[in-house]
C-alpha positions as CSV (number, residue, x, y, z in Angstrom):
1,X,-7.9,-41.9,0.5
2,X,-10.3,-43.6,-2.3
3,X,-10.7,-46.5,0.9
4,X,-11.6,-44.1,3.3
5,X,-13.8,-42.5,0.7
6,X,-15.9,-45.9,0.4
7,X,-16.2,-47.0,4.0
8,X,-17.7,-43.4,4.4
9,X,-19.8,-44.1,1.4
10,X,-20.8,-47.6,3.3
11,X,-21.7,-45.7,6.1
12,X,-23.8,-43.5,4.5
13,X,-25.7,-46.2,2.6
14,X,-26.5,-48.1,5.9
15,X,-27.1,-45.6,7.9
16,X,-31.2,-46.0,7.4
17,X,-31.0,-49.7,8.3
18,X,-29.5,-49.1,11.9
19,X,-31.8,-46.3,12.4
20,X,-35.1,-46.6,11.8
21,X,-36.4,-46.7,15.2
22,X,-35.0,-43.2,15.4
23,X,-36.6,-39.9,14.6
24,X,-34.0,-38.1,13.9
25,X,-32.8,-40.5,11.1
26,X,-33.0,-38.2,8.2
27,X,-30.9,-35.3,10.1
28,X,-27.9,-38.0,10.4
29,X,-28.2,-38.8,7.1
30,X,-28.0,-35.3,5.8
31,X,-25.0,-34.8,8.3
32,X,-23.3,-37.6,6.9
33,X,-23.7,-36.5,2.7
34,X,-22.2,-32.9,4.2
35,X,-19.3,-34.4,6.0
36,X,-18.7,-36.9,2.4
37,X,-19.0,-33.7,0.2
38,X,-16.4,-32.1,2.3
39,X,-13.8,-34.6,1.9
40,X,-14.5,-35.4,-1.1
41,X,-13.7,-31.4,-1.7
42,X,-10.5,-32.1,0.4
43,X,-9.3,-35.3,-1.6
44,X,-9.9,-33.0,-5.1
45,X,-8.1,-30.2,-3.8
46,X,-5.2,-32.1,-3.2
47,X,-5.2,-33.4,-6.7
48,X,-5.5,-29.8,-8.0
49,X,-3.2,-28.0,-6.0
50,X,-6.1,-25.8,-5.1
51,X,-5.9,-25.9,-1.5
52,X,-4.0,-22.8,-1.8
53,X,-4.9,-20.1,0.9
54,X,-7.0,-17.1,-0.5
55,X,-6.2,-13.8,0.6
56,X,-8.7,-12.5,2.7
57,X,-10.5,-9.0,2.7
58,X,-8.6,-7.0,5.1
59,X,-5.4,-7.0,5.9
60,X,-2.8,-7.9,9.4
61,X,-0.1,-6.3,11.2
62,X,-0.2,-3.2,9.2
63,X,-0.2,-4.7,5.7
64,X,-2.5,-5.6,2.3
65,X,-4.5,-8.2,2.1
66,X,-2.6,-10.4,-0.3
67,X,0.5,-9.1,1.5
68,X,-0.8,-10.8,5.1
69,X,-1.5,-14.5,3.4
70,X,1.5,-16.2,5.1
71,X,-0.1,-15.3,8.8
72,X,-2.8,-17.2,7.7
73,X,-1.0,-20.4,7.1
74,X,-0.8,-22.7,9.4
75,X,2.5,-23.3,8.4
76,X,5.5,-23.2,5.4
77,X,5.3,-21.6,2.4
78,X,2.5,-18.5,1.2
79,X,2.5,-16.9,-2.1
80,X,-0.1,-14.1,-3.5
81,X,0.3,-11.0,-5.1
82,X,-1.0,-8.4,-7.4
83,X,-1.0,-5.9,-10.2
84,X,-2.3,-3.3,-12.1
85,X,-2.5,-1.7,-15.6
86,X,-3.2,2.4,-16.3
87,X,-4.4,4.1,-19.6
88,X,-3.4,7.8,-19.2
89,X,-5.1,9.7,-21.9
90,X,-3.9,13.6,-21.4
91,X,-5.2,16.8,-22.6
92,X,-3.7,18.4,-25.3
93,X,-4.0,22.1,-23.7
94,X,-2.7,23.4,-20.1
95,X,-4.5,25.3,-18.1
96,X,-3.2,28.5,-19.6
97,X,-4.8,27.3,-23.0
98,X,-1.1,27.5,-24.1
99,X,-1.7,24.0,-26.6
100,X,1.7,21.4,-25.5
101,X,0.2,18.1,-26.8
102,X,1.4,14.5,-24.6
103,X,1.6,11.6,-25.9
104,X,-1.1,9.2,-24.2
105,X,0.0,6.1,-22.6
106,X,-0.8,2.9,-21.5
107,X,1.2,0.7,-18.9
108,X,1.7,-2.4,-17.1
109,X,2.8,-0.1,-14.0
110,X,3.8,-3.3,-12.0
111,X,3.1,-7.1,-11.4
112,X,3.8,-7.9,-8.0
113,X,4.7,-11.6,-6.3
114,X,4.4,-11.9,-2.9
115,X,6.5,-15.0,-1.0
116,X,6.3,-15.6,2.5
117,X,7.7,-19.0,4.9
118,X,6.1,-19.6,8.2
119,X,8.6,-21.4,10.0
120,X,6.3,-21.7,13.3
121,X,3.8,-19.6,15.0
122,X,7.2,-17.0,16.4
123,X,8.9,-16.4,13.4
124,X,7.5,-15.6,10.1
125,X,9.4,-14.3,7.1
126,X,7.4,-12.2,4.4
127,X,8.6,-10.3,1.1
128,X,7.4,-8.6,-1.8
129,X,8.8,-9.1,-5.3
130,X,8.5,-6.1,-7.9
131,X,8.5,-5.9,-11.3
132,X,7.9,-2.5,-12.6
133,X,6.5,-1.2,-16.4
134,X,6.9,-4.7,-17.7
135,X,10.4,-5.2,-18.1
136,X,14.1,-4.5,-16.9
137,X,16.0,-2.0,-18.4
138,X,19.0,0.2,-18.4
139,X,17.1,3.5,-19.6
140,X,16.0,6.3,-17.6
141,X,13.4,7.0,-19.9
142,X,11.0,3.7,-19.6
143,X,11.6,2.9,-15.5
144,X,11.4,-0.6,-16.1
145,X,12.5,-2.6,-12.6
146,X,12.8,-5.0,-10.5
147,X,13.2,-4.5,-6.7
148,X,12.6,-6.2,-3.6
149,X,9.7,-3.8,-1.9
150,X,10.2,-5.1,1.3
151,X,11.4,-8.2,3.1
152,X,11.5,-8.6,6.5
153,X,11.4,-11.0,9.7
154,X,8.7,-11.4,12.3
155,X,9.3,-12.4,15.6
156,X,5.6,-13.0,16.9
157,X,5.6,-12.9,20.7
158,X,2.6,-11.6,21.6
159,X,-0.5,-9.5,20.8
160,X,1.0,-6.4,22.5
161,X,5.1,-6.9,21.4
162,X,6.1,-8.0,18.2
163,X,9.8,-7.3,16.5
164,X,10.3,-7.1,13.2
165,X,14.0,-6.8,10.8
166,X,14.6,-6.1,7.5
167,X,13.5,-3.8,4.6
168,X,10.7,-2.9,6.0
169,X,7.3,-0.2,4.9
170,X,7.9,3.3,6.6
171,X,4.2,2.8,8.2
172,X,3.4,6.5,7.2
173,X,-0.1,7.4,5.3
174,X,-3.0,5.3,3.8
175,X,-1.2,3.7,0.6
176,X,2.6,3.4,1.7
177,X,1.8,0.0,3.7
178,X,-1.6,-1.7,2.0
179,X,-1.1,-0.1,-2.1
180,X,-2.9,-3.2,-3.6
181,X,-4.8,-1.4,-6.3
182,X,-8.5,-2.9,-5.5
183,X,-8.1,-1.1,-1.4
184,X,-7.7,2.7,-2.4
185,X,-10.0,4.4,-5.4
186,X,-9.0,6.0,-8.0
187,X,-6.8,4.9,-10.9
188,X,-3.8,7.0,-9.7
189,X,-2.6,7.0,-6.3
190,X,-3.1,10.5,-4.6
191,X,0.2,13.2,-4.6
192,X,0.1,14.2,-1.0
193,X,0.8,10.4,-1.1
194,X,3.9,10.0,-3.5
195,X,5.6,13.3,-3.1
196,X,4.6,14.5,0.5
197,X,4.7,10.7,1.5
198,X,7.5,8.9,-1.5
199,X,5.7,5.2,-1.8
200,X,6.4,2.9,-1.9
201,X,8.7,4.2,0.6
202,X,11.2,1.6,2.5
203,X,14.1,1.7,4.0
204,X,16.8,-1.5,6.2
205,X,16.0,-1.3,10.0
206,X,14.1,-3.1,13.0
207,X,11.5,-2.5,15.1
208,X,8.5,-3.6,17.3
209,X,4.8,-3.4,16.4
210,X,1.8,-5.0,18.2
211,X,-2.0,-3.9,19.2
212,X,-2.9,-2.6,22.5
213,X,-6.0,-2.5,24.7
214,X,-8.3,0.8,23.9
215,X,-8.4,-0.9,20.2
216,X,-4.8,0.8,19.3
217,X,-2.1,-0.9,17.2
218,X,1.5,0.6,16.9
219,X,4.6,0.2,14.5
220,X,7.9,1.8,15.9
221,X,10.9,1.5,13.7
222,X,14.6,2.3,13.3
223,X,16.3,2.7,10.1
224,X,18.8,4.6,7.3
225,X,18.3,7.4,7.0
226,X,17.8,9.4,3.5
227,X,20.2,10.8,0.9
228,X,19.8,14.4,0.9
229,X,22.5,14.7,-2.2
230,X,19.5,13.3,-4.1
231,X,16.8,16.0,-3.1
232,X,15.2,17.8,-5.8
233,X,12.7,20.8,-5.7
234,X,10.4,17.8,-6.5
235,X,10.4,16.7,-3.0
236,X,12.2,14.1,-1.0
237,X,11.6,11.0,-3.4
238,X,14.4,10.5,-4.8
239,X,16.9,10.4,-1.4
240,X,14.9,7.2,-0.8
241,X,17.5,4.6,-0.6
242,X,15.2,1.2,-0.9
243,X,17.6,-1.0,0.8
244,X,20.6,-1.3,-1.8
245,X,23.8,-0.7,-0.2
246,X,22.1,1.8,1.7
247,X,24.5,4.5,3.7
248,X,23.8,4.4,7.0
249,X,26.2,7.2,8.8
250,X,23.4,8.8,10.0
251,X,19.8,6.8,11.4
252,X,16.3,8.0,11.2
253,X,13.0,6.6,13.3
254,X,9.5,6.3,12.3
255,X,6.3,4.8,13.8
256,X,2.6,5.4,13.9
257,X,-0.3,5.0,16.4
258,X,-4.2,3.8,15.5
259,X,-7.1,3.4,16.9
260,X,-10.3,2.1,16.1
261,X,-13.3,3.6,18.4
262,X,-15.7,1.3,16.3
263,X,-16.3,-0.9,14.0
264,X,-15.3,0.8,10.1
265,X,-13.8,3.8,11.8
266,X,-9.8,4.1,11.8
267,X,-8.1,7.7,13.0
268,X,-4.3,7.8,13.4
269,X,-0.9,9.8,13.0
270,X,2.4,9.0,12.1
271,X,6.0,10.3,12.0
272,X,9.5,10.5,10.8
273,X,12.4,12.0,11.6
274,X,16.0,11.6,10.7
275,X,19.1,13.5,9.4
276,X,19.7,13.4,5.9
277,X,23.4,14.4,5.5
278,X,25.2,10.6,5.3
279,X,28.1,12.0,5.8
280,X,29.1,10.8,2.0
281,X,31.5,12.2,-0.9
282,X,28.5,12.6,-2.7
283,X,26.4,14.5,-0.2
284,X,26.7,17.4,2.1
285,X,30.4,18.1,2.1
286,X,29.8,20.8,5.0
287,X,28.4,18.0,7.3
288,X,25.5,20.5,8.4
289,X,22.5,18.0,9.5
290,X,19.9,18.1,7.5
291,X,17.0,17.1,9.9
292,X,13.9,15.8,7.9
293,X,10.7,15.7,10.2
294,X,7.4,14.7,8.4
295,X,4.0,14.7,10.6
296,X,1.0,13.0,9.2
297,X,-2.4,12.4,10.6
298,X,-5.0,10.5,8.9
299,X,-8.9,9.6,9.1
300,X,-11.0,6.8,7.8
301,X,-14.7,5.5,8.2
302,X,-16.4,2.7,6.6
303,X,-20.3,2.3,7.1
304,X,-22.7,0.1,4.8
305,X,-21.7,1.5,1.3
306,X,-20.3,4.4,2.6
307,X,-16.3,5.3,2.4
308,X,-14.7,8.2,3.5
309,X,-10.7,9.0,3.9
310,X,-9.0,12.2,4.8
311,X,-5.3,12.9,5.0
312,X,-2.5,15.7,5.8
313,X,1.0,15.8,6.1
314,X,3.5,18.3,6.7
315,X,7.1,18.0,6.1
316,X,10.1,20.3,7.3
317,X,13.9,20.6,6.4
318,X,16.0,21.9,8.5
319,X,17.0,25.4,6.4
320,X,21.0,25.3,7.4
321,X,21.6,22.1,5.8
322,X,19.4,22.5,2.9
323,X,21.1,26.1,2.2
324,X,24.9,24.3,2.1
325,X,23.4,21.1,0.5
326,X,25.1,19.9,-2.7
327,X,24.9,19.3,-5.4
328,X,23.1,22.7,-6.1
329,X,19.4,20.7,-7.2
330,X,19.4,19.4,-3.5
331,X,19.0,23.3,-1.9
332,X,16.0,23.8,-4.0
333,X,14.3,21.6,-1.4
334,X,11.0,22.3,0.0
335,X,12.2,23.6,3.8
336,X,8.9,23.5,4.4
337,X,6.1,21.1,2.0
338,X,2.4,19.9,3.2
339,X,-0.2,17.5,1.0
340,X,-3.5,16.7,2.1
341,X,-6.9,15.4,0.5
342,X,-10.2,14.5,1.4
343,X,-12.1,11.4,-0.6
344,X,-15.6,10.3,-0.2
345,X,-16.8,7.2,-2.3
346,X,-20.4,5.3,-2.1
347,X,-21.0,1.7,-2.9
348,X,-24.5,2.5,-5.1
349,X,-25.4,-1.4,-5.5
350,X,-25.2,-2.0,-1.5
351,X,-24.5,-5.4,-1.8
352,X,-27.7,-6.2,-3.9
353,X,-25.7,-8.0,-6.3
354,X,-23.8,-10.3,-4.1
355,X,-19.8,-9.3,-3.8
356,X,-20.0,-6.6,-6.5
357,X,-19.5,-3.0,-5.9
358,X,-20.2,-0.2,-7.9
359,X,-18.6,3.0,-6.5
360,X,-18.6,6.9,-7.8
361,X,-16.3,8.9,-5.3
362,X,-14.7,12.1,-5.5
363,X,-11.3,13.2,-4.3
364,X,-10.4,16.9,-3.1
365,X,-6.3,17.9,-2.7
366,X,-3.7,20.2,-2.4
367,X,0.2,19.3,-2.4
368,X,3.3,22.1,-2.4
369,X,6.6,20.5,-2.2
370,X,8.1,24.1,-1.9
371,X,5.8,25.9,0.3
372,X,9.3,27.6,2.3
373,X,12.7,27.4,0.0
374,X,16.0,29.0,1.3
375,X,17.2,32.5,0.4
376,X,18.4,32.8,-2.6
377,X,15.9,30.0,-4.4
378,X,12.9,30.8,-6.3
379,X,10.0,28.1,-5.5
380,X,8.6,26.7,-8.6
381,X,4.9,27.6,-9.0
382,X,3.9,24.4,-10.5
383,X,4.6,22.9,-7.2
384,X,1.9,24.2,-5.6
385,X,-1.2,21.9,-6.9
386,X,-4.7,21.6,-6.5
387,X,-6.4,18.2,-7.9
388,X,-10.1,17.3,-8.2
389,X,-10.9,13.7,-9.3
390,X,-14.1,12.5,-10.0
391,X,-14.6,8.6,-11.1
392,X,-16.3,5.1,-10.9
393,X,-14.3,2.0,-9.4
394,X,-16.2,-1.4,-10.1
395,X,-15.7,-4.1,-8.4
396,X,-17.1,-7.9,-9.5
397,X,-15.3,-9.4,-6.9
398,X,-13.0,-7.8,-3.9
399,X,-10.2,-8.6,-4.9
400,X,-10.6,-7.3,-8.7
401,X,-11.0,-3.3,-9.5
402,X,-12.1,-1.9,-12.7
403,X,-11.5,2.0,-12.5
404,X,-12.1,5.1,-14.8
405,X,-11.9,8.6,-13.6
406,X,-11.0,12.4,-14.9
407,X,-8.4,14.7,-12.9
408,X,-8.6,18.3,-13.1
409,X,-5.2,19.2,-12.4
410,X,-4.6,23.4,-11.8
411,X,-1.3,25.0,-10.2
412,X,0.0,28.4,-9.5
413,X,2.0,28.3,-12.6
414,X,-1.1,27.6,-14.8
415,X,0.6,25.2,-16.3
416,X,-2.0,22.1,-15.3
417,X,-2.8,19.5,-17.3
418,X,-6.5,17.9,-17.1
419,X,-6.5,13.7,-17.8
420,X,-8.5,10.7,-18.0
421,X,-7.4,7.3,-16.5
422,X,-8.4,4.4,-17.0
423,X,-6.6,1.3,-15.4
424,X,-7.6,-2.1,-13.2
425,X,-5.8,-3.8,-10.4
426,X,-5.9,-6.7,-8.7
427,X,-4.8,-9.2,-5.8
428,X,-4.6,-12.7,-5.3
């Protein structure tokens, strides 16, 4: 390489000499230095190691940006990532007035390593590594984890047909697929969007995905189902079954269809549907179905500085298995739960400042995971929430997010509590 580097160097040098009968002399030299200064950018990349892909802005076939990196390649081995950090700083008084201090908290919710291997330009493999709250542990007080959030294999055939197998995204609302902290604002993720919608919500199965012509892409999957032993009046959540020796007696499908009129604008739904009862000692000894149906349609639109999002879902449980369910915590399930918010943010620097942004949005929503209950069950008031967040997401870079913002957090209980966050996230 240094050889190559001085013949080119030579070159260069002599290139006046041979061409001074030429007007176009200094134009060949000046193409000449450019092509130098890009190998010699080559040659010190290779010394680094810093020839490393960068994840790009947006992301591809339904996932993050970091997430994506190994399509990029043009072949082998990808790695990116990200995480994020939250201060939650709670109020000390409900919304009763009744005073119930909380302790505040601060946490390394999650570091995230993404590996991917692209053995050619058919098949792909991609997964995501997570480490949750900083460390392993046996407790059930501090969460700590680590898990496998998805892995999968990609069969790329076409633009139209793709197949994909693994532990793959359910590819339902805005945050279960692309949750990199710098895409979404706000601090917290939204609650129509982890108890309507349980993300990071995946499940073993296979499937097909691919884009079609009227600007519409499409991800249809087959997979377990849930565990409806582990329903609470909280909501579906915890009958996720993330991929570990996951019961499979009885299957559920999933998919979702968007389309993009123009440029920044995305509208879309998505679905699930799938019988909970596995069948399982541990489940619904009556073997009554349990048929869980979610419904979600969702809205985005992106313009200058402008960004605006709005989403609803709507959940049902079939009422006769949820009313023989055990153990008893499973029939306090929601038969019927909905979540939904609106969020407009505004990017007050416009681009004045290079990359940065500099974004004040607010949020509008309302979640009930117990909207409908069977007979018998009282729904828990402080299920049914509303939440306003105001805040300010900075952002030096894309792919770094600085965030503060204060939830007002009221439910038919009047037992709300009101909180700051403060937190930043990042991907790489």
């Amino acid at each position: 390489m240094k050889f190559l580097t001085t013949i080119l160097a030579l070159v260069l040098a002599a290139a006046p000499a041979f061409s001074q009968d030429k007007p176009d002399t200094e134009k060949r030299v000046a193409d000449l230095e450019r092509k130098l200064e890009i190998l010699s950018r080559e040659l010190e990349a290779q010394k680094t190691g810093a020839q490393v892909p960068q994840a790009a802005e947006g992301g591809k076939f339904g996932l993050a940006p970091a997430a994506s990196k190994v399509y990029e390649t043009k072949g082998g081995l990808s790695i990116g990532g990200y995480g994020e950090v939250l201060y939650e700083n709670f109020d000390a008084k409900l919304e009763d007035g009744t005073y119930s201090p909380k302790a505040n908290t601060v946490d390394f919710a999650r570091q995230i390593l993404y590996v991917g291997y692209k053995f050619n330009e058919t098949f792909v493999f991609n997964t995501e590594l997570e480490f949750e709250h900083a460390k392993t542990s046996n407790s059930a007080n501090d969460g700590g984890s680590v898990s496998v959030e998805f892995a999968y294999l990609d069969v790329l055939l076409n633009k139209a047909f793709n197949a994909r197998a693994g532990m793959l995204l359910i590819p339902m609302g805005f945050i279960n697929e692309i949750h990199e902290p710098p895409t979404y604002l706000g601090a917290k993720r939204p609650v129509t969007e982890t108890a309507i919608i349980p993300t990071t919500w995946r499940e073993n199965g296979l499937g097909i995905h691919g884009e079609l012509p009227g600007n519409l892409s499409y991800r249809f999957y087959l997979v377990n189902g849930l565990r409806a032993d582990r329903f609470t009046k909280a909501g579906i959540r915890g009958g996720r079954q993330n991929g570990g020796s996951a019961l499979a007696e009885s299957l559920a499908y999933t998919g979702r269809l968007d389309w993009n009129p123009l440029p920044g604008a995305t509208f879309g739904v998505s679905f699930y549907r799938g019988n909970s009862n596995q069948n399982d000692q541990t489940a619904t000894l009556s073997g009554e179905p349990i048929t869980t149906a979610i419904l979600e349609a969702h809205g985005e639109y992106r313009w200058r500085g402008l960004q605006a999002r709005g989403l609803y879902a709507r959940m049902t449980n079939s009422e006769a298995g949820v009313k023989a369910a055990t153990p008893a915590a499973a029939r306090e399930l929601g038969t019927k739960q909905f979540g939904g918010y609106l969020e407009v943010g505004y990017d007050v620097l416009g681009g004045r400042f290079g990359r940065q942004a500099l974004l004040p949005f607010v949020r509008f929503e309302r979640a009930n995971t117990q909207q409908e209950v069977v007979a018998g069950v009282t729904a828990d008031k402080a299920n049914d929430q509303s939440l306003r967040t105001v805040g300010l997401v900075y952002k030096p870079i894309p792919q770094i997010a600085f965030k503060a913002d204060l939830q007002t957090i009221e439910n038919r209980a009047r037992k709300g509590r009101n909180q700051v966050n403060l937190g930043f996230g990042y991907y790489f």
